[in-house]
C-alpha positions as CSV (number, residue, x, y, z in Angstrom):
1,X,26.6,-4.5,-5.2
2,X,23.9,-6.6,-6.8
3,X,21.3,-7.2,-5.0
4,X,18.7,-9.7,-5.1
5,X,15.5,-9.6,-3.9
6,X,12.1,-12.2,-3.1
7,X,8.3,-11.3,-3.8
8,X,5.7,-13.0,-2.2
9,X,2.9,-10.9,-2.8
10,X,2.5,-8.3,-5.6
11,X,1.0,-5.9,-2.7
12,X,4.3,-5.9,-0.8
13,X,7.3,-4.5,-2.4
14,X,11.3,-3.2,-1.0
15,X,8.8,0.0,0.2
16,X,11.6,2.8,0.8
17,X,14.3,0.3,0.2
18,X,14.5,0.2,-3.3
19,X,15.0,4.2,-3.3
20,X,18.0,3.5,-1.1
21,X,19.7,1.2,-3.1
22,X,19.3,3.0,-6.2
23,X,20.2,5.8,-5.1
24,X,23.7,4.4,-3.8
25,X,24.4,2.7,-7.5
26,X,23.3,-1.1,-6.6
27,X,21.9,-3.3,-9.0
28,X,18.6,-4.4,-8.5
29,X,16.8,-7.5,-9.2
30,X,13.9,-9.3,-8.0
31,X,11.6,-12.9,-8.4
32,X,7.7,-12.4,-8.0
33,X,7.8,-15.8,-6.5
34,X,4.2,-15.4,-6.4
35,X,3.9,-15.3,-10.0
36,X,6.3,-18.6,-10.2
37,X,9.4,-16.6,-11.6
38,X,12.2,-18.6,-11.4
39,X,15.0,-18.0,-8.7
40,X,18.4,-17.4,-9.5
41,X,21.6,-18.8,-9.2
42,X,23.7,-17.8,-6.3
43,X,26.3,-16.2,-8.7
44,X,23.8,-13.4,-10.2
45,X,23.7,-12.0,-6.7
46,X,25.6,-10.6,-3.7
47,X,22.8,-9.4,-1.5
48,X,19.4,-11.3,-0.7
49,X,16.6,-9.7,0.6
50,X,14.1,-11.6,1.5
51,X,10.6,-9.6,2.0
52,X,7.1,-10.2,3.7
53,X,4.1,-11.8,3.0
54,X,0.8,-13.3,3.9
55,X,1.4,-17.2,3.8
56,X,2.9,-19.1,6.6
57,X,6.3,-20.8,5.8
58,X,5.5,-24.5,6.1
59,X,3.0,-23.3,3.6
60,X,4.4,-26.0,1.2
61,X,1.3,-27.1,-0.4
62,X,-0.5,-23.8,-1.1
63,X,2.8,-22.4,-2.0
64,X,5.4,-24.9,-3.5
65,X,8.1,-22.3,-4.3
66,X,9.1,-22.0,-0.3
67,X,11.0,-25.1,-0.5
68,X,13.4,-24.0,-3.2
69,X,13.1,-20.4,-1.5
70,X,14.2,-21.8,2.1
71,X,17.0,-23.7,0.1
72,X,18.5,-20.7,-2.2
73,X,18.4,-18.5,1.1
74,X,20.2,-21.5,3.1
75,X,22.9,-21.7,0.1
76,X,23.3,-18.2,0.0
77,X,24.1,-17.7,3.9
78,X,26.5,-21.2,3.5
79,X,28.4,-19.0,0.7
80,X,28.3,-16.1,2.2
81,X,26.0,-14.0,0.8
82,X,24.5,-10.9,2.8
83,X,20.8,-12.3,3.6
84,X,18.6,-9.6,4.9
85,X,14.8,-10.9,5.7
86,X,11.9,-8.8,6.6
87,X,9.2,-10.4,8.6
88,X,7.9,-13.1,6.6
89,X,11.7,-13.1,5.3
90,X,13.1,-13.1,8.9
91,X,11.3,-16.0,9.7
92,X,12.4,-17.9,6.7
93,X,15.7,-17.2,7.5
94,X,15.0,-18.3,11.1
95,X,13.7,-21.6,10.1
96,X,16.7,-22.3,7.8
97,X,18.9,-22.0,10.3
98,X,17.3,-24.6,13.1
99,X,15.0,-21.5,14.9
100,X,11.2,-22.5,14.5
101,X,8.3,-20.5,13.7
102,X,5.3,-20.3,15.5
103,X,2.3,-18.7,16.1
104,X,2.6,-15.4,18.6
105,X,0.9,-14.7,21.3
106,X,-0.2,-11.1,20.0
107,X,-1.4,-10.2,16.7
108,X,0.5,-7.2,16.3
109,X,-0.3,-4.6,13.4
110,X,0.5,-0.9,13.3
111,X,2.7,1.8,15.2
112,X,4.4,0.3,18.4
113,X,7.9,0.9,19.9
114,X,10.4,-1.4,19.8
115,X,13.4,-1.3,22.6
116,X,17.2,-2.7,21.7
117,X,18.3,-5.4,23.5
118,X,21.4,-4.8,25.3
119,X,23.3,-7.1,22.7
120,X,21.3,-4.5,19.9
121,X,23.0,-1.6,21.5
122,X,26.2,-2.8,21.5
123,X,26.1,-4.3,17.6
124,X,27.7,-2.7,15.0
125,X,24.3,-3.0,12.5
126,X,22.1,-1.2,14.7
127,X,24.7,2.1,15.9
128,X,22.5,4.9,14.5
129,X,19.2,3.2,15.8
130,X,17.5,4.7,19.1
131,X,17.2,2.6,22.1
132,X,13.7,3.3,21.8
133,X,11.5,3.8,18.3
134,X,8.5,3.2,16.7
135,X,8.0,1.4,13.7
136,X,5.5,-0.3,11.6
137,X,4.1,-3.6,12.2
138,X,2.1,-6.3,10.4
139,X,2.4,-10.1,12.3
140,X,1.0,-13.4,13.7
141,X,3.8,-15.9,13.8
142,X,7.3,-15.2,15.3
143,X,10.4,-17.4,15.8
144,X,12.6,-18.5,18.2
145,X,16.1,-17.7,18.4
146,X,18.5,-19.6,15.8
147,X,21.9,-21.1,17.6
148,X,24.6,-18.8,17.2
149,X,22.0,-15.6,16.6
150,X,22.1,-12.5,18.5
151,X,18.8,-11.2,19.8
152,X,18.6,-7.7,18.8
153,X,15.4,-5.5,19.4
154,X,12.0,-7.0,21.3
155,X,8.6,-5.2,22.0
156,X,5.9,-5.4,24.2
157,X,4.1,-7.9,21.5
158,X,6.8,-9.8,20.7
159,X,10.1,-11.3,22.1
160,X,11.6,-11.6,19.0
161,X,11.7,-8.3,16.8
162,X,15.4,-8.5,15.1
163,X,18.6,-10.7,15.0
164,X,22.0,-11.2,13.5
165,X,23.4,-14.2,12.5
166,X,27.1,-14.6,11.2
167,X,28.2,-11.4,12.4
168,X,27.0,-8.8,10.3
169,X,26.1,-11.1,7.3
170,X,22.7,-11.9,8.1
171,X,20.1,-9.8,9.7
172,X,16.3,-11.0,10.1
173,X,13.5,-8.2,11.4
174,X,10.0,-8.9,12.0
175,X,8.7,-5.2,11.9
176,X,8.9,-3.4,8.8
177,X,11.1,-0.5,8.6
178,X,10.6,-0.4,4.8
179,X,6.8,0.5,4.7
180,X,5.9,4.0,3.4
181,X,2.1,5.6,3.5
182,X,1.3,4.2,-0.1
183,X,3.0,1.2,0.9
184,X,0.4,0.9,3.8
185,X,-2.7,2.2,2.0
186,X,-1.7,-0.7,-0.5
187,X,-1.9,-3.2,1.6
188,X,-5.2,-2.3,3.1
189,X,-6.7,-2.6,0.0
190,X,-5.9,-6.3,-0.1
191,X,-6.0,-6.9,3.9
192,X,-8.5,-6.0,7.0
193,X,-7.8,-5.6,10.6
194,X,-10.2,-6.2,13.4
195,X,-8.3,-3.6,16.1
196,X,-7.2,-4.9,19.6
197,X,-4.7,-4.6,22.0
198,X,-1.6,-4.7,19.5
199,X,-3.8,-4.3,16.1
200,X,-4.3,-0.3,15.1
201,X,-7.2,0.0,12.9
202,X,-6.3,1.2,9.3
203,X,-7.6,5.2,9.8
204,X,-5.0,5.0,13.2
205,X,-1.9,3.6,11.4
206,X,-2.5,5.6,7.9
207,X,-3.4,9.3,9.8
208,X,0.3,9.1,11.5
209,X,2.4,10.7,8.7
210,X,5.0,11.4,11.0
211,X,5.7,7.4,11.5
212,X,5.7,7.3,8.5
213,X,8.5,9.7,7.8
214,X,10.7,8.2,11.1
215,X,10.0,4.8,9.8
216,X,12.5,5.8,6.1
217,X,15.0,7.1,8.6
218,X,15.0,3.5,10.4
219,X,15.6,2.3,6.8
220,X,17.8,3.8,6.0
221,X,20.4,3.5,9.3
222,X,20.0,0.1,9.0
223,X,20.8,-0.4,5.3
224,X,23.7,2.3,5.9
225,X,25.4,-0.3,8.3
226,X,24.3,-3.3,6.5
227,X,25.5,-2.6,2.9
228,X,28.4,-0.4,4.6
């Protein structure tokens, strides 16, 4: 397939994702919105992916791209496209599609388990994924439900940790599976934490190699069902 996908800061990239896809013999492309690439038209692409980032999305002044962003991903779920959003991303694809986005009542950054819903144990995307498991984590805001989504995974942080939308053709997930030690050492460089209840401080979350390692896995069953 070719697959699309949408920067939003040069810090946070597809992580183990790109290896994945690669490996499997998609095509890859990508616009470093950030750097004010142009977006493409919906006929370059079968497969968005829409990754994370450090603005808000009604951001518009500070970042003027997000309205033609919000309206490529909105065309490319109306046509049919297979729109996968990741944090940041999940929550564009939330707001597109009628769910707002809002601040959270946790800040929640680092290693935490997540539980499937009942609807999450039962749907075909999320078969080879504990009931239980711990990935990586790096929010504020969250969203509520769109109409006609399935809720998929919570935590103790946050309600709203993964849905579907159209089936299996869209899939939005506020942790981040994709996130791989340098991925995280990266992003330190350009971000601090001040540790609480749901924050991990940076020498807690980089130490735990074997999260790390778990965290591909989660990756990799969830692109295995949605590119399936």
């Amino acid at each position: 397939m070719r697959v699309h996908w949408l920067q939003h800061a040069d810090f946070e990239g597809l992580g183990s994702m790109e290896a994945w896809l690669t490996a499997r013999g998609h095509t890859v492309s990508g616009t470093r919105l950030q750097r004010g690439e142009t977006l493409p038209e919906l006929a370059a692409f079968d497969v968005l992916i829409v990754m994370g980032g450090p603005m808000n999305i009604d951001q518009h002044a500070l970042y003027p791209w997000l309205r033609t962003e919000k309206a490529l991903i909105r065309a490319a779920i109306e046509q049919g496209r297979r729109v996968l959003g990741i944090c940041l991303g999940a929550q564009l694809i939330a707001d597109v599609l009628g769910g707002p986005v809002t601040r959270n009542a946790e800040l929640e950054i680092g290693w935490f388990p997540l539980q499937l819903t009942a609807e999450g144990r039962a749907h075909p995307l999320l078969v080879d994924l504990p009931a239980e498991f711990t990935s990586f984590h790096w929010h504020g805001d969250t969203y509520a439900l769109p109409a006609g989504a399935t809720r998929l995974i919570e935590s103790a942080a946050c309600a709203q940790q993964a849905f579907a939308w159209g089936g299996c053709r869209v899939l939005g997930l506020q942790f981040h599976p994709e996130v791989r030690l340098n991925d995280a050492v990266e992003w330190f460089r350009h971000e601090s934490v001040t540790p609480s209840r749901y924050v991990q401080t940076a020498d807690e979350i980089l130490a735990n190699q074997a999260a790390f390692t778990a965290n591909t896995r989660w990756t990799d069953a969830i692109l295995d069902r949605f590119l399936a």
